[in-house]
Backbone bond lengths (Angstrom), bond angles and torsions (degrees), N, CA, C in turn:
res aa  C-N    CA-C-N  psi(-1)  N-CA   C-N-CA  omega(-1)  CA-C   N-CA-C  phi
1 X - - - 1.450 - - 1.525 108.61 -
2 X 1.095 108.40 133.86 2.206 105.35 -177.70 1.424 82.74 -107.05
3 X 1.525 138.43 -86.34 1.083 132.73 -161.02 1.819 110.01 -44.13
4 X 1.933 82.37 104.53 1.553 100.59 178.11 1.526 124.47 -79.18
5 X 1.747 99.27 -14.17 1.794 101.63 -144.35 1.872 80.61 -139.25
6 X 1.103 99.75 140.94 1.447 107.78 165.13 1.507 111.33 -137.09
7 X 1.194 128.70 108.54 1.375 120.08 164.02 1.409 119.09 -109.47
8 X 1.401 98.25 170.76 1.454 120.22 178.86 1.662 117.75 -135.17
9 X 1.242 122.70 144.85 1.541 134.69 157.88 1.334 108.11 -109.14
10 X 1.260 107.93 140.36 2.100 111.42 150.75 1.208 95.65 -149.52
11 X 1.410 128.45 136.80 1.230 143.47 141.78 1.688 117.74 -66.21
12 X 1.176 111.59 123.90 1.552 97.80 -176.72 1.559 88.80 -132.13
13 X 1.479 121.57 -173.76 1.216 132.05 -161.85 1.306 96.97 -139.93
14 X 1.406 110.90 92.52 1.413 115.27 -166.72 1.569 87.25 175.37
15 X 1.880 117.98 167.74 1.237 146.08 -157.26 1.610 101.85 -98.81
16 X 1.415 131.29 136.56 1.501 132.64 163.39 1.550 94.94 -42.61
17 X 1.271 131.77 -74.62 1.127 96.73 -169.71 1.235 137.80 -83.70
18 X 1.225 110.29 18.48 1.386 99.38 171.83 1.476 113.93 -99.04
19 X 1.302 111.89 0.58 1.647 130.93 164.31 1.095 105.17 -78.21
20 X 1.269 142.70 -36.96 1.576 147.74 176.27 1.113 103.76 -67.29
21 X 1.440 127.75 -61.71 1.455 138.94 -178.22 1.803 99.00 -56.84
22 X 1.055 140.80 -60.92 1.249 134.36 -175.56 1.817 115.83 -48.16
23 X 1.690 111.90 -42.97 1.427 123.73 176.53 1.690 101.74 -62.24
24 X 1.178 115.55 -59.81 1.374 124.31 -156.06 1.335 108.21 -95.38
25 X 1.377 149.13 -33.41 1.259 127.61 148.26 1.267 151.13 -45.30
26 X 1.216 124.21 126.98 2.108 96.24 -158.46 1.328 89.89 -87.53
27 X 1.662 140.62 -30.46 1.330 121.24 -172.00 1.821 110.87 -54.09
28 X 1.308 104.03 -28.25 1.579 113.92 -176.64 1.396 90.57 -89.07
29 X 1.319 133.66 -107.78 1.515 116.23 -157.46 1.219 133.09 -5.89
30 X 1.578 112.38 -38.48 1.590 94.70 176.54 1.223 116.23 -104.41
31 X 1.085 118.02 19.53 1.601 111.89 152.27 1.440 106.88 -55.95
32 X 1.502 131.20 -49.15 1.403 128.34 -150.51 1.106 98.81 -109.14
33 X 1.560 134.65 -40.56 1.692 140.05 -178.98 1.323 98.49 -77.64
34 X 1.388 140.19 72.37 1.548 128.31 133.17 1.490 98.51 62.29
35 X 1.475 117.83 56.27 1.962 97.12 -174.11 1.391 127.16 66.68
36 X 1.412 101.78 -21.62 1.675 87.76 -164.11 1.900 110.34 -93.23
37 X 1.149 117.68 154.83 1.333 112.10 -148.32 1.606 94.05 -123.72
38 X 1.247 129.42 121.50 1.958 120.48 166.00 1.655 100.27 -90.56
39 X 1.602 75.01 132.24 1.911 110.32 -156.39 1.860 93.92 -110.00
40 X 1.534 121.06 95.43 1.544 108.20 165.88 1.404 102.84 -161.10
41 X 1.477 132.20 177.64 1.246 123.01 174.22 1.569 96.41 -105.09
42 X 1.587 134.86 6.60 1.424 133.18 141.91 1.649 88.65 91.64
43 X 1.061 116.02 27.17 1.889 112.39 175.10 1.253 103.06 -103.90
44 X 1.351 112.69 143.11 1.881 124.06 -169.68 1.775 81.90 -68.51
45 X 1.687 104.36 140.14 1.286 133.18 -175.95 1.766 123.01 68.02
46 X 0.946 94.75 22.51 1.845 112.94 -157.91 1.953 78.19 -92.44
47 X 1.365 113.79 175.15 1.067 111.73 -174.32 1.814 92.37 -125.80
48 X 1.960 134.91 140.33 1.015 115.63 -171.42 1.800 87.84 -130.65
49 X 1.603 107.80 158.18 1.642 106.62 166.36 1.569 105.82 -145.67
50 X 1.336 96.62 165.47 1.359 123.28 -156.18 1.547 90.77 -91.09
51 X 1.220 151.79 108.09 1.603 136.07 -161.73 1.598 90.73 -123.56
52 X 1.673 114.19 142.64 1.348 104.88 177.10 1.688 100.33 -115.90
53 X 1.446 102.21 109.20 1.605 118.55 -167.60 1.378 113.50 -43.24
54 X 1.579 107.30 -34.71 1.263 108.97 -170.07 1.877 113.66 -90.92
55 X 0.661 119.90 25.53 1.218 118.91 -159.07 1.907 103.56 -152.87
56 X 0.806 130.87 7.42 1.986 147.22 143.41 1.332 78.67 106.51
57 X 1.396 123.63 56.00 1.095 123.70 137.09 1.624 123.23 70.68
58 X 1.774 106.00 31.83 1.089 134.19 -175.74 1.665 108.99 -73.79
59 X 1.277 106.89 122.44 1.602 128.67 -166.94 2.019 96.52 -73.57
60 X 0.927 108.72 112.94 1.775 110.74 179.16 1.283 115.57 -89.57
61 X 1.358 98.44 -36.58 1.744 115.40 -161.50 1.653 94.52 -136.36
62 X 1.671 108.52 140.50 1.996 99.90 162.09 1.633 103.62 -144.89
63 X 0.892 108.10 -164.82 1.826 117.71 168.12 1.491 112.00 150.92
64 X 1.313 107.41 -148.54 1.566 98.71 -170.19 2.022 91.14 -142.87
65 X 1.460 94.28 156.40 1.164 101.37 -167.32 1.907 94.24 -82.36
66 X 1.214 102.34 114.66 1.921 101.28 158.58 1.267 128.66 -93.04
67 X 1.161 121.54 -0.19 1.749 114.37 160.14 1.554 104.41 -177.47
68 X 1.093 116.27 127.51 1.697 119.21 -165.32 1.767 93.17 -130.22
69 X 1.029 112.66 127.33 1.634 114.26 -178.09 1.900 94.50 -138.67
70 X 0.893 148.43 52.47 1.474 156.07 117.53 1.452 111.29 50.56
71 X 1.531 144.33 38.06 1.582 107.30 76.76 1.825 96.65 -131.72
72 X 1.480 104.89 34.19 1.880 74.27 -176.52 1.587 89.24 -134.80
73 X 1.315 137.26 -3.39 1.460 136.51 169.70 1.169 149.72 -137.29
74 X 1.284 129.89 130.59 1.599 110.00 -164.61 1.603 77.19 -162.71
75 X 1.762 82.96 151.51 1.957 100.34 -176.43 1.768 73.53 -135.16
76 X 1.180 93.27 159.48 1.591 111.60 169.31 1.707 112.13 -163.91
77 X 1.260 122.56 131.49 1.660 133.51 -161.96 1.640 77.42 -88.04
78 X 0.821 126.32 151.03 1.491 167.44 -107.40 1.766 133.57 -179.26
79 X 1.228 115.21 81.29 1.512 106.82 -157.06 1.616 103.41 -137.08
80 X 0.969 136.25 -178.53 1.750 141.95 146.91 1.706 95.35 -106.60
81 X 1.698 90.24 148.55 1.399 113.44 -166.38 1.932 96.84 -75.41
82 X 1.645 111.47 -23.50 1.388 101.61 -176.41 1.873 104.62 -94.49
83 X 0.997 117.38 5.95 1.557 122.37 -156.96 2.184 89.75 -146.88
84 X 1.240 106.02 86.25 1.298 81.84 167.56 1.683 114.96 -119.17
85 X 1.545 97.72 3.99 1.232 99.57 159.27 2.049 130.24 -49.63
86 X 1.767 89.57 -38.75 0.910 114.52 -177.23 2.043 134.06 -67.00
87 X 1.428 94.43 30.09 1.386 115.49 -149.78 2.018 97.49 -84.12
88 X 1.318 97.25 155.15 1.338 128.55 -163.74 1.439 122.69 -146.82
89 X 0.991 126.73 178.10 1.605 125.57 -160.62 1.580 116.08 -155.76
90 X 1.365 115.42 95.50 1.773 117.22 156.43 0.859 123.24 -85.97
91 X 1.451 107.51 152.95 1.887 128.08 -176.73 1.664 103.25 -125.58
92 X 1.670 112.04 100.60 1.291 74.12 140.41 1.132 140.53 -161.98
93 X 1.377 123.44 177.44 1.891 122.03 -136.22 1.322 105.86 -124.36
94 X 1.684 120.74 91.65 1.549 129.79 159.03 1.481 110.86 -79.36
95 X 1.881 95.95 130.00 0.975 118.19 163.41 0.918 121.17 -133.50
96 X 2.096 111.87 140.03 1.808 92.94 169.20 1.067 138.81 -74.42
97 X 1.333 148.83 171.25 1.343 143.67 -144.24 1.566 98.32 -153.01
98 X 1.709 137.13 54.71 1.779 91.43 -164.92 1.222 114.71 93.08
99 X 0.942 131.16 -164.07 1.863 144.95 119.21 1.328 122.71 -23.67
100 X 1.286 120.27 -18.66 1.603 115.58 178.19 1.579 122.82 -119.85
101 X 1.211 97.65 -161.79 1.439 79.84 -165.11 1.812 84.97 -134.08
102 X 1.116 121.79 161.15 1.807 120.28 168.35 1.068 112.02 -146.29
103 X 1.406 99.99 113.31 1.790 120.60 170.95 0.773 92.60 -102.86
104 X 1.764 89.91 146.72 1.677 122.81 -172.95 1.655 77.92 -137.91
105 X 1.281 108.37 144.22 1.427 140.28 168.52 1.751 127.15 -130.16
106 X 1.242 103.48 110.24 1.688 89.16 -175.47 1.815 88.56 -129.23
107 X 1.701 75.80 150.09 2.057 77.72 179.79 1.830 66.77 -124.59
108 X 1.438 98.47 144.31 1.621 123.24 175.73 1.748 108.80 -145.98
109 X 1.297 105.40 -177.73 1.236 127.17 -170.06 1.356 121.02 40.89
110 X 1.160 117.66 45.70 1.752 101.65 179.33 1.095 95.19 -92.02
111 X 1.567 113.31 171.20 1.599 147.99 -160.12 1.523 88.60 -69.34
112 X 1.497 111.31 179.29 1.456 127.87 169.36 1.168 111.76 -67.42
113 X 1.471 116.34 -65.55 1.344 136.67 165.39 2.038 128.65 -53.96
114 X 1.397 105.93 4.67 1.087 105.13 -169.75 1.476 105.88 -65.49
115 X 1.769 107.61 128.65 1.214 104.25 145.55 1.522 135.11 -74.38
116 X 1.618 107.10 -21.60 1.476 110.76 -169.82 1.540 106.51 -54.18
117 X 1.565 117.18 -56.25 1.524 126.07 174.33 1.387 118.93 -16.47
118 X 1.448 119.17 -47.25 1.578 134.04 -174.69 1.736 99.13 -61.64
119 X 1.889 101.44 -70.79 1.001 106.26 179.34 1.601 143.74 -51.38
120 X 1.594 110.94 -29.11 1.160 143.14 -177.73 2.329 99.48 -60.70
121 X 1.625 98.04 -51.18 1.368 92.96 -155.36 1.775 103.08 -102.48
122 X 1.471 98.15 21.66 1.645 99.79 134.43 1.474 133.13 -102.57
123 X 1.670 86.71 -7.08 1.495 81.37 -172.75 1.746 118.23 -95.73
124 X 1.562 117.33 -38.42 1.155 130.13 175.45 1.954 107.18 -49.52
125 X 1.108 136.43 -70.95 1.430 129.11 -172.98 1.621 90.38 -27.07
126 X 1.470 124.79 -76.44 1.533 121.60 -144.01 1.811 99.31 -66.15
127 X 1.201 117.88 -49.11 2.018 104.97 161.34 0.411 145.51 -37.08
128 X 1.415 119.00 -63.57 1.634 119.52 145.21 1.579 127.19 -37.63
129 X 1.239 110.08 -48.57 2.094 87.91 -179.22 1.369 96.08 -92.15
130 X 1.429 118.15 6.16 1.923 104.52 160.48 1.609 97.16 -67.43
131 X 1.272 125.17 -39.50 1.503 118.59 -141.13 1.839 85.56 -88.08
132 X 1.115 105.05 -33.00 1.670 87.25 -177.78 1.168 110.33 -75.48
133 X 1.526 133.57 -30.89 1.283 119.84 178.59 1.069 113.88 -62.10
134 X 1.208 125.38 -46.15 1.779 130.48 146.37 1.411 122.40 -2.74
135 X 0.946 105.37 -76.47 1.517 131.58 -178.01 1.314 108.67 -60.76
136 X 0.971 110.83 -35.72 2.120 123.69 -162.23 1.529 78.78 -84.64
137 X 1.357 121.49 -85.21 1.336 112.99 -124.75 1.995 95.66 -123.86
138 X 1.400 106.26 7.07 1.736 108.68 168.46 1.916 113.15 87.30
139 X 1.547 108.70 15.31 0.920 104.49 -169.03 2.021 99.16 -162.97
140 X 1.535 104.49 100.19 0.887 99.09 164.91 1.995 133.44 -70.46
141 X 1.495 112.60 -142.76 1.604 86.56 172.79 1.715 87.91 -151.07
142 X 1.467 103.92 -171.95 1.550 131.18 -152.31 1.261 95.13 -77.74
143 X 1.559 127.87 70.75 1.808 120.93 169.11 1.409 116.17 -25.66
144 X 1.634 103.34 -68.48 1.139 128.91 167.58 1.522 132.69 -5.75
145 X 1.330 94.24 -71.56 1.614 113.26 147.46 1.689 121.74 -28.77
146 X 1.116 93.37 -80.83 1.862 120.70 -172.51 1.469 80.00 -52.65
147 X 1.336 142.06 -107.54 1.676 146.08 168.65 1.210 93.23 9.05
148 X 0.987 150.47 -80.46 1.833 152.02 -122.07 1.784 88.16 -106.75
149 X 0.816 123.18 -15.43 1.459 113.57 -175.33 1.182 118.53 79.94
150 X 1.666 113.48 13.69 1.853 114.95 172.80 1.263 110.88 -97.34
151 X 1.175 130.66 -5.89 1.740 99.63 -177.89 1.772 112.48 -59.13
152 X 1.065 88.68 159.85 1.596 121.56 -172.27 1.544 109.93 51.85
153 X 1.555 101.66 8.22 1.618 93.81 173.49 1.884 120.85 -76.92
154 X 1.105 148.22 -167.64 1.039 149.64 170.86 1.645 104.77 -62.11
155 X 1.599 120.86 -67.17 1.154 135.56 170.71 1.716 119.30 -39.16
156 X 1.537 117.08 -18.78 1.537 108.47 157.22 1.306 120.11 -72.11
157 X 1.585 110.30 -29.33 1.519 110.73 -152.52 1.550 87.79 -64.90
């Protein structure tokens, strides 16, 4: 894998913390993540996981929180529960803007060999503008869908 660094921006129209509160709450996360809920008490060295609600609450993603600063920073190590060799690292950095707010998201450091990297930078674009639609208008949308290759097919409706 060469592409080491993947980032992201969104401007959304919404409060730092209520961008914090959306990342770090699991009742909020899975509104916008496909069910899946981030499970931690968000304290540097605390351990956090990716839990997919719908499914008895099967851990997808875990790591440990490396620096949580409450509403503009949080790093979190980054791994699969079957691959934890395979570990990686997000940042990410709310700021206000104005009226808005701007997240920046970078997933960095993966291995040479990482598969997560591949997997990771299909998945972040569609979360992220789930989480702003979230945020915008109280209702993210069907990951699931988009993932499975059904949106706008018959089988979403």
């Amino acid at each position: 894998m060469t592409n080491t660094e993947q980032h992201y921006t969104m401007f959304i129209n919404t409060t730092p913390e209520k961008c914090w509160e959306a990342i770090t709450n699991p009742e909020f996360s899975r509104q916008y993540w496909g069910g899946h809920a981030n499970v931690s008490d968000w304290k540097e060295g605390s351990r956090w996981q990716h839990e997919d609600t719908k499914h008895d609450n099967a851990v997808r993603v875990a790591g440990k929180v490396v620096e949580s600063n409450p509403p503009k920073r949080l790093v979190i190590s980054w791994f699969s529960p079957d691959n934890e060799a395979d570990i990686s690292e997000v940042v990410f950095t709310i700021e206000p803007i104005q009226t808005l707010v701007r997240l920046d998201v970078t997933h960095h450091k993966f291995k040479s060999d990482s598969t997560m990297a591949g997997a990771v930078a299909n998945g972040w674009p569609a979360v992220l503008c789930s989480l702003k639609t979230y945020l915008e208008t109280g209702a993210g949308f069907d990951l699931m869908a988009i993932f499975n290759g059904k949106c706008g097919s018959k089988e979403a409706a």
